[in-house]
C-alpha positions as CSV (number, residue, x, y, z in Angstrom):
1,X,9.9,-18.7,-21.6
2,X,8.7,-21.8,-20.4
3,X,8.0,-22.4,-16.8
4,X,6.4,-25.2,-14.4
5,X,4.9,-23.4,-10.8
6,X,4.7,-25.1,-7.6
7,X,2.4,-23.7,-5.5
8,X,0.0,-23.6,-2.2
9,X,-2.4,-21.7,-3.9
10,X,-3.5,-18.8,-1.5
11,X,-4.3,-15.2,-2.0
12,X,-0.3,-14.2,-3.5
13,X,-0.1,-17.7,-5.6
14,X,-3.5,-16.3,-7.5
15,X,-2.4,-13.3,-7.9
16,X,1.0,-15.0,-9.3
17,X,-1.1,-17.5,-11.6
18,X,-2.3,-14.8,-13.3
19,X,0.3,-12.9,-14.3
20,X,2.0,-15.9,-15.3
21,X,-0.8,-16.9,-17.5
22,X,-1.3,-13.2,-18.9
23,X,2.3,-12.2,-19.0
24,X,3.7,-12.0,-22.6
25,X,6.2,-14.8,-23.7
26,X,5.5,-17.0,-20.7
27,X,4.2,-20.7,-21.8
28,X,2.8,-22.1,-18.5
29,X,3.9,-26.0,-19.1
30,X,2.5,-27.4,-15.5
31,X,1.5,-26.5,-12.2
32,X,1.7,-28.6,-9.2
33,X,0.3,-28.3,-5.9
34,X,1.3,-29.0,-2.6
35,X,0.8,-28.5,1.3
36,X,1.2,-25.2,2.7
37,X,-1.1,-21.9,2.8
38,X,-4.1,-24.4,3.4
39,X,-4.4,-28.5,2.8
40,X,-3.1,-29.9,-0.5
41,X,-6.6,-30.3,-1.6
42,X,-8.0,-26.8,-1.0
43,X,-4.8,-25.9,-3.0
44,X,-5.8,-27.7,-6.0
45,X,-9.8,-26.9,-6.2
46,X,-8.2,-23.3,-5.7
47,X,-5.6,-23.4,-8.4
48,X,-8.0,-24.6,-10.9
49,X,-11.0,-22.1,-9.6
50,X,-8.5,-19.4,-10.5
51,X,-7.2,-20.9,-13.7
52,X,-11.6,-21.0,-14.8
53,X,-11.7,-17.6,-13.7
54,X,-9.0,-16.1,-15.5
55,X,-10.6,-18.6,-19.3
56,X,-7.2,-20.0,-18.9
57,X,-6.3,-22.6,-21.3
58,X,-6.1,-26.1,-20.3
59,X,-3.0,-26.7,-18.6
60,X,-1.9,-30.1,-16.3
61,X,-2.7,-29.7,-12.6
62,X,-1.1,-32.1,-10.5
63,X,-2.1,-33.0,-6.7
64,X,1.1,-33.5,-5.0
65,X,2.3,-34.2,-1.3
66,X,0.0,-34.0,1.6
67,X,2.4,-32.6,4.3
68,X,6.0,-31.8,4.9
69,X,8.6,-34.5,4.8
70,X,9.4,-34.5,8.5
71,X,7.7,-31.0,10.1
72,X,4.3,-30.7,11.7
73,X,2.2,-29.3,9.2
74,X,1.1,-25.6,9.1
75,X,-1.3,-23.4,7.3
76,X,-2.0,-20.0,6.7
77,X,-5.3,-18.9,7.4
78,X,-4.6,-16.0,9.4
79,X,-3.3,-14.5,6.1
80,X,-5.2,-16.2,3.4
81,X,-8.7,-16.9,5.3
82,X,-9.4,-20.7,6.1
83,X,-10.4,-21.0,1.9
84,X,-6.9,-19.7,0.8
85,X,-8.0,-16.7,-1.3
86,X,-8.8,-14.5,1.3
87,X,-13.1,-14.7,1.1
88,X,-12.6,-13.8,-2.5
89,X,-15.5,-16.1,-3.6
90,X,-15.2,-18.1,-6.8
91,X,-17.3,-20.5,-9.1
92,X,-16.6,-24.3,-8.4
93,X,-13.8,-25.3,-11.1
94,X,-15.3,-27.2,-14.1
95,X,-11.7,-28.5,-14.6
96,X,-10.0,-31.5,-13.1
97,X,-6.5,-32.2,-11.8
98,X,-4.5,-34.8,-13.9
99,X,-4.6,-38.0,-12.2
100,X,-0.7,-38.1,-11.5
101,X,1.3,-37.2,-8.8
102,X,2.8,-33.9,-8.9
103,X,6.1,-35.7,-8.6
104,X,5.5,-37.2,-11.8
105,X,3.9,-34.6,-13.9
106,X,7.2,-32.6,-12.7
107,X,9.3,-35.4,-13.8
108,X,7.6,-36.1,-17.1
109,X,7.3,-32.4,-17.9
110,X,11.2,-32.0,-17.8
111,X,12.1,-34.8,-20.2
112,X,9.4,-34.0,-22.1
113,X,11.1,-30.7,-22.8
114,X,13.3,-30.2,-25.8
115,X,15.3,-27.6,-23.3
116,X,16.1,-27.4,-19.7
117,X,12.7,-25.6,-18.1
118,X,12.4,-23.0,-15.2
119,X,10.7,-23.9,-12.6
120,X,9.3,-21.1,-9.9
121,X,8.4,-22.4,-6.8
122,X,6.2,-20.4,-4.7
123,X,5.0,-22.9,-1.8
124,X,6.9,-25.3,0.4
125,X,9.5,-27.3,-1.6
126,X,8.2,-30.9,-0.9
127,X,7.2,-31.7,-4.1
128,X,10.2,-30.5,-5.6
129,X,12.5,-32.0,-2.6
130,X,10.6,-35.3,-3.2
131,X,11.6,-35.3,-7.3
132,X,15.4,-34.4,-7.0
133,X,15.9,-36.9,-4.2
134,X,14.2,-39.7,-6.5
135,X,15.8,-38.2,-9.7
136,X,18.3,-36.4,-9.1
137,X,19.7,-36.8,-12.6
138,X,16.9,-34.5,-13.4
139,X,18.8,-31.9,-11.7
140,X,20.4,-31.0,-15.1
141,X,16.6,-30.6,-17.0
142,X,16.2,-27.7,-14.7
143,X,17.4,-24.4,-15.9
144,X,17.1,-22.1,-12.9
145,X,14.6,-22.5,-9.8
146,X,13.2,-19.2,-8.6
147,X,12.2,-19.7,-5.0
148,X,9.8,-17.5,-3.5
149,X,11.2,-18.8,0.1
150,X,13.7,-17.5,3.1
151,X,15.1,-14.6,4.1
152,X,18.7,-13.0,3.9
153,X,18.3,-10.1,6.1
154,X,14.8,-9.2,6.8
155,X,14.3,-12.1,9.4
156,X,11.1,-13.9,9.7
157,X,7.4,-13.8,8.9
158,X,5.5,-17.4,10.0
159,X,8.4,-16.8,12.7
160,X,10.8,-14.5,14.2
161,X,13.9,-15.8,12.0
162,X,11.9,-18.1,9.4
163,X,9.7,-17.3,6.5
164,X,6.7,-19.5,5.9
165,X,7.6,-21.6,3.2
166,X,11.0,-22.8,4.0
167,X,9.8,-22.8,7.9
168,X,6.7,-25.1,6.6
169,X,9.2,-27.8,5.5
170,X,12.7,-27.2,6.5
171,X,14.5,-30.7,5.3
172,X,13.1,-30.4,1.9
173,X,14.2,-26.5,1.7
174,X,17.4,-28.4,2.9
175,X,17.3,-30.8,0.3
176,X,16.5,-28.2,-2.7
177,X,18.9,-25.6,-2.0
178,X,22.1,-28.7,-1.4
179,X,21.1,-30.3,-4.8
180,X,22.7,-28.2,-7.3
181,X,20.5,-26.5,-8.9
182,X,20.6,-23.2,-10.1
183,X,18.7,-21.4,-7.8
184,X,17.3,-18.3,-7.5
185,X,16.3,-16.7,-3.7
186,X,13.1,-14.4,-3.9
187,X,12.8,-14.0,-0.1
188,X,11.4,-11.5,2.4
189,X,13.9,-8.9,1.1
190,X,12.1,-8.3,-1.4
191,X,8.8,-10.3,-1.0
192,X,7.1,-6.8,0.6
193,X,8.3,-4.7,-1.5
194,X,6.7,-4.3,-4.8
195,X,2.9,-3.0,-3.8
196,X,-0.5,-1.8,-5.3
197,X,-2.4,1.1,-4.0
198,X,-6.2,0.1,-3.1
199,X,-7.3,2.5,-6.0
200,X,-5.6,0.9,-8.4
201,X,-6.7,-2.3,-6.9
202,X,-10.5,-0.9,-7.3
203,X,-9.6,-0.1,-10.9
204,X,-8.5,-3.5,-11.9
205,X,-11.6,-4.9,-10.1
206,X,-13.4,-2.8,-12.4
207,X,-11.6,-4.2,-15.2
208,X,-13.9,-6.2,-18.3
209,X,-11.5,-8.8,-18.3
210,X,-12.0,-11.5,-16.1
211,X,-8.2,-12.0,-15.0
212,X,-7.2,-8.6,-14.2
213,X,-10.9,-8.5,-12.2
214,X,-9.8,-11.3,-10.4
215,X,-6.3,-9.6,-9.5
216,X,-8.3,-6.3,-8.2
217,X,-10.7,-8.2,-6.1
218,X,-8.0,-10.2,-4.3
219,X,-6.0,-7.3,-3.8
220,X,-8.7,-5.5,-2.2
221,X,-9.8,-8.3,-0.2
222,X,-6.4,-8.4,1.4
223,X,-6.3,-4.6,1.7
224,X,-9.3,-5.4,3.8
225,X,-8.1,-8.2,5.6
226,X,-4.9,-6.1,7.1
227,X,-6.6,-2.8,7.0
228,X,-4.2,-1.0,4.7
229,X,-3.9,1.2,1.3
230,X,-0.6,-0.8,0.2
231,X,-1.2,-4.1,-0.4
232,X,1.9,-6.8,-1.6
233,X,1.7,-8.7,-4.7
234,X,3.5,-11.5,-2.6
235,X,4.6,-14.8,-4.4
236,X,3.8,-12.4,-7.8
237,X,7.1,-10.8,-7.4
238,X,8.8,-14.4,-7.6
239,X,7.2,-14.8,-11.2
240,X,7.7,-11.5,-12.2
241,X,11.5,-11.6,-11.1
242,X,11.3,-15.2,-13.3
243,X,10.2,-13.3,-16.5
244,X,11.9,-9.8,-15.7
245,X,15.4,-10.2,-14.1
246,X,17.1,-7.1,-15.4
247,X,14.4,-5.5,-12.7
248,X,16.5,-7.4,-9.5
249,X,19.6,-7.2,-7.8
250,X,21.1,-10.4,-7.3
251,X,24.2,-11.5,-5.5
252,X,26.1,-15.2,-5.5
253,X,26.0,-16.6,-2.1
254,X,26.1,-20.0,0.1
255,X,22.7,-20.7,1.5
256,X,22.0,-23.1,3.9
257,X,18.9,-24.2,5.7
258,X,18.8,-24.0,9.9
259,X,17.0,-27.4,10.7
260,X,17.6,-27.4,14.8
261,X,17.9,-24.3,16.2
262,X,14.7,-23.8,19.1
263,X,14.2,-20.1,17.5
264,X,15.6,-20.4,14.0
265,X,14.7,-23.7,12.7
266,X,13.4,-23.4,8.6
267,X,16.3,-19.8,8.4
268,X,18.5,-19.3,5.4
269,X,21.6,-18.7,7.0
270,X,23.2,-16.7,3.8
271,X,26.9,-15.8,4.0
272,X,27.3,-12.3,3.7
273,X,30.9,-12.2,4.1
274,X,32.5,-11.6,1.0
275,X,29.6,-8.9,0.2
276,X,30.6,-7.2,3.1
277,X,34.1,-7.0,2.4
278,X,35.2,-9.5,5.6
279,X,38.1,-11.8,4.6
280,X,36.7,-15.0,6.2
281,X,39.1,-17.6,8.0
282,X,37.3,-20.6,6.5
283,X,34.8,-20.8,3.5
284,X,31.6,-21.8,4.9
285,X,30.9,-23.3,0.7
286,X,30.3,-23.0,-2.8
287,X,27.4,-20.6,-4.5
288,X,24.6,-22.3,-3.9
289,X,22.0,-19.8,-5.1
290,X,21.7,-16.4,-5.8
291,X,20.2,-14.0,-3.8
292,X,17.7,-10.9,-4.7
293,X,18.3,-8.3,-2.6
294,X,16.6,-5.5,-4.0
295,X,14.3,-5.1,-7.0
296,X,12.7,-1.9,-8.7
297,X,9.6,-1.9,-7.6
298,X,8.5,0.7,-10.0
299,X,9.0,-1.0,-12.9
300,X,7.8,-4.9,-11.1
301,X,4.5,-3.3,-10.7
302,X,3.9,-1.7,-13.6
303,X,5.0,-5.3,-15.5
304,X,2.6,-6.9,-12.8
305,X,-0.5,-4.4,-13.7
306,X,0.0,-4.3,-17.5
307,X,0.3,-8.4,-17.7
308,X,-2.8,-8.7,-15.7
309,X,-5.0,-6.2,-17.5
310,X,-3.5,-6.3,-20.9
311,X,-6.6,-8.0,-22.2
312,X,-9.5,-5.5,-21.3
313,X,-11.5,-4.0,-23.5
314,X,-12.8,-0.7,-23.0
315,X,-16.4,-0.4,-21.4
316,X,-18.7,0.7,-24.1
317,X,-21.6,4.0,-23.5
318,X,-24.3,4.5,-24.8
319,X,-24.6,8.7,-25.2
């Protein structure tokens, strides 16, 4: 499978990166970077710090847009730490970004490709909001879009009723989920559900290869942060819903994004009417995007774990 990431590279987008890189069948074709956990730039020194770190190969990262379309910006420390990856300290990257704009490397990446590509987004959807409203013939180059955004019935995080990423930019959500794409919605349903124990964290930190090391150390450092023994794989569940679907439960719905309400501006307000059996009046719309409601997060986890740490060699002794 081929796939392009968006992301806002904190603590959940590393872990993500990684299994992404690591996970079999997955050809990582571009990442871009944009506003959201911390400042666009701490994204991209982050994305490639992890990408050196894990001996990744040499794959384009693209700087992309500096702050919402129309929202006040806001970051994430208070969950990532002011660097993004939660203390977790790493070498300076000896990697550059490509000298496009994210925009473009999106946009060249998808007619580049001899097939329509899937594109998980796990950050704000600026960037992408920005592409489909300049080309929105492009639309058709994109086989799904897995959003790691909104919520259907959990509520809110960054906010009562709003999850972070839609809630950072609410007219580009807007824009994304009205554009026709095929989407798919990996929100706070089942964002907190798939989890590693700290002592398997503490194994993977353990581990002799430098990706799955990676993985254990952040996990533990949020472990820390939040003073917990259960610690979510976050934006990791997005990609590993990308490359494992027959491990989600998905339903059609319309999806739109609240952009005025005083308590629920950046919501997905998700029609749940024909699920639960109510013979509406009026059709609010179309499918616009389908929605995960559940996932097995058994098996997620164990795809997560094995991905990550499926290069390690065993430790040698000397008897």
């Amino acid at each position: 499978m081929d796939v392009i990431l968006d992301v806002d590279t904190g603590v959940d987008d590393a872990l993500a990166l990684l299994l992404a890189l690591r996970a079999p069948d997955v050809n990582v074709r571009a990442i871009t970077c944009v506003d959201g956990n911390v400042d666009v730039d701490s994204v991209v020194t982050n994305t490639l710090a992890v990408l050196d770190a894990a001996r990744a190969p040499q794959i384009p990262v693209a700087r992309g847009c500096p702050q919402p379309l129309a929202a006040e910006r806001i970051h994430a420390q208070q969950v990532h730490g002011c660097d993004g990856l939660g203390g977790v300290r790493l070498a300076d990257p000896g990697r550059e970004p490509v000298e496009a704009h994210a925009v473009e490397v999106l946009r060249r990446t998808l007619l580049d490709s001899a097939k329509p590509l899937t594109v998980v987004t796990l950050a704000p959807l600026t960037n992408v909001a920005v592409l489909l409203t300049c080309y929105p013939e492009l639309a058709d180059r994109i086989d799904r879009m897995v959003v790691m955004g909104g919520s259907a019935g959990f509520g809110g995080n960054d906010s009562v009723a709003a999850e972070f990423n839609l809630l950072h930019d609410p007219e580009a959500a807007d824009i994304v989920f009205r554009s026709g794409v095929p989407i798919t919605m990996y929100g706070l349903d089942a964002f907190y559900e798939v989890t590693v124990d700290t002592e398997t964290a503490h194994g993977l930190s353990g581990s002799t290869d430098p990706a799955g090391a990676l993985a254990g150390s952040l996990l533990l450092a949020q472990a820390q942060r939040f003073a917990t023994r259960e610690v979510t794989i976050g934006d990791a569940g997005a990609v590993a819903a990308a490359i494992w679907p027959e491990h989600i439960d998905t339903d059609p719905h319309h999806v739109r994004i609240e952009l005025h309400g005083a308590h629920t501006r950046g919501s997905t307000v998700v029609d749940q009417r024909a699920r639960r059996g109510i013979l509406a009046g009026r059709a609010s719309g179309a499918h616009n995007a389908r929605v995960v409601w559940s996932v097995d997060e058994a098996a997620l986890r164990e795809t997560f774990l094995t991905a990550v740490s499926r290069h390690a060699q065993p430790v040698s002794t000397v008897a």
